[in-house]
FIRO-122833 format. One record per atom (N, C-alpha, C, O): x negated, z, y negated; residue in three letters. Coordinates in steps of 0.02 Angstrom, whole numbers, padded with zeros to 5 digits, always signed. Layout:
XZYALA;...
//
This chain:
-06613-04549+00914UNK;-06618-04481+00890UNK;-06555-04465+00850UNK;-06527-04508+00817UNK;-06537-04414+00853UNK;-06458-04371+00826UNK;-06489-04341+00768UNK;-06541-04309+00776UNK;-06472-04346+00727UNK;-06446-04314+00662UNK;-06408-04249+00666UNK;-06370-04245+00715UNK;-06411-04194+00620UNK;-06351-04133+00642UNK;-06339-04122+00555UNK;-06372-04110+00504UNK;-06267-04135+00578UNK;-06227-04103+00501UNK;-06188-04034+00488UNK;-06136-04039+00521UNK;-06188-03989+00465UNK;-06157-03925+00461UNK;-06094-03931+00399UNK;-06101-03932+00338UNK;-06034-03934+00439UNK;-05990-03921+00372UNK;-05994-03846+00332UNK;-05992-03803+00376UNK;-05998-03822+00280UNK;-06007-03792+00235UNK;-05947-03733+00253UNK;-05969-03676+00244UNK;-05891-03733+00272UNK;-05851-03688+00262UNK;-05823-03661+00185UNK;-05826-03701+00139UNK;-05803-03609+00177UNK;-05794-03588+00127UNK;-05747-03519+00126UNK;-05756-03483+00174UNK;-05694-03495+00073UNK;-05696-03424+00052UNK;-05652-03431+00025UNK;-05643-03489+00005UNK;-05600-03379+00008UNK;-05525-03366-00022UNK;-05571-03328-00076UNK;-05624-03297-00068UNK;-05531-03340-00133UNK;-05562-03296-00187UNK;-05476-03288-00238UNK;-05462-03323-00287UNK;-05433-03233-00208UNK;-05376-03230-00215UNK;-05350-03293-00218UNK;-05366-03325-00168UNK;-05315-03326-00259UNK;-05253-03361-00246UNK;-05302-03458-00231UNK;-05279-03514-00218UNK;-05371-03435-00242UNK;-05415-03499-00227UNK;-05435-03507-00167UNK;-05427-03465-00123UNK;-05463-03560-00160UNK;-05498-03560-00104UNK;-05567-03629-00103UNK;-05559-03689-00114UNK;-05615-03600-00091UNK;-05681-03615-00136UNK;-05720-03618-00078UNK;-05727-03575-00034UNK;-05758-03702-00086UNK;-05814-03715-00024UNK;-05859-03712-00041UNK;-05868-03730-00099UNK;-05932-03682+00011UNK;-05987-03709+00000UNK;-06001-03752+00029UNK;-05971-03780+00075UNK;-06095-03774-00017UNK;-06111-03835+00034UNK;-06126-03854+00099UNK;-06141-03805+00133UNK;-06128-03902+00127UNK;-06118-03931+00176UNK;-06210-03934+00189UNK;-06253-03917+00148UNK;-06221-03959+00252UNK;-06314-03940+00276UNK;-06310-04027+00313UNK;-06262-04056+00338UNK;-06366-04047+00305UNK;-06380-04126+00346UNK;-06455-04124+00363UNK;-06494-04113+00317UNK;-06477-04133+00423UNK;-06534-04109+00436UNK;-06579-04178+00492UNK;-06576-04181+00554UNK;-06608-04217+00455UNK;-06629-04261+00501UNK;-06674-04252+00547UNK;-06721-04212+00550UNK;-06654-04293+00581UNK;-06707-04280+00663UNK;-06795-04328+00665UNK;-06810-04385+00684UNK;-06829-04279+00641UNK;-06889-04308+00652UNK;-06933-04331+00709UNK;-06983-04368+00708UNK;-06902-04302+00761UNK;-06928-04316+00848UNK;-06953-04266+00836UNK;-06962-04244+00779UNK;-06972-04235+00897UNK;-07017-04186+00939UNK;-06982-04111+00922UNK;-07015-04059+00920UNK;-06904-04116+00909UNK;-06884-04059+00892UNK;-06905-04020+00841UNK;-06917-03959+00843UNK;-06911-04077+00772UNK;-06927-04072+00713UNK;-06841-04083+00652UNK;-06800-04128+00648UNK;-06843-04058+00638UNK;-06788-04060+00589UNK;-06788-04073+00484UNK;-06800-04024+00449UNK;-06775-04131+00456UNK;-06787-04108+00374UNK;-06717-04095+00369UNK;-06667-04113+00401UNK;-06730-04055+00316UNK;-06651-04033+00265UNK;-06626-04105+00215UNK;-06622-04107+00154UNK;-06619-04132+00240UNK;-06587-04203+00176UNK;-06523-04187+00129UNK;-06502-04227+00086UNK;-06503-04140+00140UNK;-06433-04123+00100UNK;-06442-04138+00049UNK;-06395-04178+00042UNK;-06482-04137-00025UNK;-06474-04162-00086UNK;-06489-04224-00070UNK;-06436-04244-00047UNK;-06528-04270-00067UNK;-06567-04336-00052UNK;-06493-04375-00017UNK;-06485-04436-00021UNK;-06445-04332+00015UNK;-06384-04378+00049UNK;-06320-04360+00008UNK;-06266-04388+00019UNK;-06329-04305-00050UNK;-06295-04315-00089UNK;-06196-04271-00064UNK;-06138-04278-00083UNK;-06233-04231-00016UNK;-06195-04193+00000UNK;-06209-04110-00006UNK;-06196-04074+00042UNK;-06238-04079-00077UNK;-06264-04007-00079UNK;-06220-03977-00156UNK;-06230-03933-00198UNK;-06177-04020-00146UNK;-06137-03998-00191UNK;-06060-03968-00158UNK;-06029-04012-00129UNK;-06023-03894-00160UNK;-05967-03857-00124UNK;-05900-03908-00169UNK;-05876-03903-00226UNK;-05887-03956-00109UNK;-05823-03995-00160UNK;-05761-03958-00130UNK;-05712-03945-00165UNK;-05766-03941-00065UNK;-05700-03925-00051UNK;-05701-03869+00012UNK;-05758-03858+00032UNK;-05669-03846+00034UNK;-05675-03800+00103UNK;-05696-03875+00138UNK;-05667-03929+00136UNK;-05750-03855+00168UNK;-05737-03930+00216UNK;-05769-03871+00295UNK;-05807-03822+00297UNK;-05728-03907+00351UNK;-05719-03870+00435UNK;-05739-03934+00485UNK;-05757-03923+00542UNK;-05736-03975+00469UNK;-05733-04038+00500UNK;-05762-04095+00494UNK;-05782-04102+00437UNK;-05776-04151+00539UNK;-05818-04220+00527UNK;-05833-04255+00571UNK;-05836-04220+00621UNK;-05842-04301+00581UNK;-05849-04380+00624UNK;-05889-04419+00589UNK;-05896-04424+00528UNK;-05931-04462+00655UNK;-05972-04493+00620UNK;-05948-04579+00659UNK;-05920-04586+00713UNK;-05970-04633+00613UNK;-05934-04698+00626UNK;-05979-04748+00589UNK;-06019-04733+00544UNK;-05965-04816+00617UNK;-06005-04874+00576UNK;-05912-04896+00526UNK;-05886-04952+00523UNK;-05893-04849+00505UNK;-05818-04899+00473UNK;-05849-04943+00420UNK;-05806-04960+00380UNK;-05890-04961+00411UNK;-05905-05019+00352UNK;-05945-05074+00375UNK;-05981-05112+00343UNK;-05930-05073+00454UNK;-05976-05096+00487UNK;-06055-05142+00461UNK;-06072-05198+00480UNK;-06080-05111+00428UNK;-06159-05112+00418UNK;-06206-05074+00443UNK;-06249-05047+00407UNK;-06202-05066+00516UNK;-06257-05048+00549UNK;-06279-04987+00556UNK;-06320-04970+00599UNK;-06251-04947+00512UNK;-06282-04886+00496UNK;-06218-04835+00494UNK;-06161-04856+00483UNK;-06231-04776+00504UNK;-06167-04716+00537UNK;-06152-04696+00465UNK;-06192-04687+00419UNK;-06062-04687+00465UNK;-06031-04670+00393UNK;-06021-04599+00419UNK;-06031-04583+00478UNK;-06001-04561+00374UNK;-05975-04479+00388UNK;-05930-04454+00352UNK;-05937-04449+00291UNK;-05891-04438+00377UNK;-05809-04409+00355UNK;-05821-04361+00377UNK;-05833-04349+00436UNK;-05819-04308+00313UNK;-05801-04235+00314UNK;-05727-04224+00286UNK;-05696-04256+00244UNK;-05709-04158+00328UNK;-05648-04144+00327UNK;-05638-04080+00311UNK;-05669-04035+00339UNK;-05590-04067+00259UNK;-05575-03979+00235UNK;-05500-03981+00235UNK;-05464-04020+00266UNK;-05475-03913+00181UNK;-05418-03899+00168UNK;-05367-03954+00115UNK;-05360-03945+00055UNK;-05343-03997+00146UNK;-05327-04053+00121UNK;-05346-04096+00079UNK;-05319-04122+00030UNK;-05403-04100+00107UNK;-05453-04172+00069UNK;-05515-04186+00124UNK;-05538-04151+00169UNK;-05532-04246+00103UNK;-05574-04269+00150UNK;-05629-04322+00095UNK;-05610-04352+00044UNK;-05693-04321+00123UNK;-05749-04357+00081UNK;-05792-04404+00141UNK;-05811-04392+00199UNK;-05797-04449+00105UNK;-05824-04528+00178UNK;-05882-04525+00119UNK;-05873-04517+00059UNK;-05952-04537+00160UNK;-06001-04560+00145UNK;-06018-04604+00189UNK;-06014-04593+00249UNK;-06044-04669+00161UNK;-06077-04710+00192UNK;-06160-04711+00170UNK;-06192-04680+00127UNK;-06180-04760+00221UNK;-06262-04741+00227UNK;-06266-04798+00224UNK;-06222-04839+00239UNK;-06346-04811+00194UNK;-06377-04889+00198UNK;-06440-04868+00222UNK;-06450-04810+00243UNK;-06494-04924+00220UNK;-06548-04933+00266UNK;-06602-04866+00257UNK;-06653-04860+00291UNK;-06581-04816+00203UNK;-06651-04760+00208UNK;-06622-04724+00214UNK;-06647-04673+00191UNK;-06542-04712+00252UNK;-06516-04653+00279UNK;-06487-04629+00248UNK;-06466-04579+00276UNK;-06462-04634+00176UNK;-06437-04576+00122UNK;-06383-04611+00112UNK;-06362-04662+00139UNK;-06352-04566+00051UNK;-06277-04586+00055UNK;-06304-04643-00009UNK;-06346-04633-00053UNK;-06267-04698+00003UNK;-06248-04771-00029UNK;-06199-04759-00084UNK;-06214-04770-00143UNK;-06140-04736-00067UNK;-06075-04732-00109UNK;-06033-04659-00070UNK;-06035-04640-00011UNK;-06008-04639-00108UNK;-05953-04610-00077UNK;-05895-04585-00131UNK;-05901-04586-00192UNK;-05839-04564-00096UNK;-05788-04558-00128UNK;-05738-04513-00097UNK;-05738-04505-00036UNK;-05689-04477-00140UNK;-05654-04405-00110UNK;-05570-04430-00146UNK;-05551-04455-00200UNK;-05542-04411-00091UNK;-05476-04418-00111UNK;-05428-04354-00093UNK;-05434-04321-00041UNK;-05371-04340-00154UNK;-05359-04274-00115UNK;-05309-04291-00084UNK;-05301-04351-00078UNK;-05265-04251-00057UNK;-05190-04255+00000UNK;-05153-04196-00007UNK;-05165-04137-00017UNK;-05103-04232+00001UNK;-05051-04172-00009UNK;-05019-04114+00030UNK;-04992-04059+00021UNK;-05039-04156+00078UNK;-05056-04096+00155UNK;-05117-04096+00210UNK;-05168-04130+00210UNK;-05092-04039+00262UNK;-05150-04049+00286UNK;-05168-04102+00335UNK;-05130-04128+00376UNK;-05239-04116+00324UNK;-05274-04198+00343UNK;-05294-04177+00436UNK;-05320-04219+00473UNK;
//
């Protein structure tokens, strides 16, 4: 079963530029969907984020997620009840 993540987008607010949050919606079967976004620790607007991939990079079994915005990017990894484990944001000096 697939999982669906919504990057958040975001908004110029003159010389800013300001994201909201991001949506993570687990797949219950039968074309059932929950909202997990706080519980995965992604319902907080860190950055414009447009973008994302999903991966085992920590290889423990379980799918990591790299979201991607206006020059920064945030990796969450997952452990065994699906939510985010750790994560961490780094910014860049251009675009990613």
């Amino acid at each position: 079963m697939l999982d669906i993540f919504v990057p958040g987008g975001g908004y110029f607010e003159e010389d800013k530029i300001l994201g909201q949050p991001c949506k993570l919606f687990k797949n219950l079967g039968g074309f059932k969907f929950k909202d997990v976004t706080r519980e995965a620790g992604l319902d907080q607007p860190l950055f414009y984020s447009h973008g994302c991939a999903v991966a085992d990079y920590d290889r423990d079994g379980w799918p990591d997620l790299l979201v991607t915005g206006f020059g920064r990017w945030r990796c969450s990894t997952t452990n065994q009840t699906a939510t985010a484990a750790a994560t961490s944001s780094k910014s860049r000096g251009g675009p990613v």
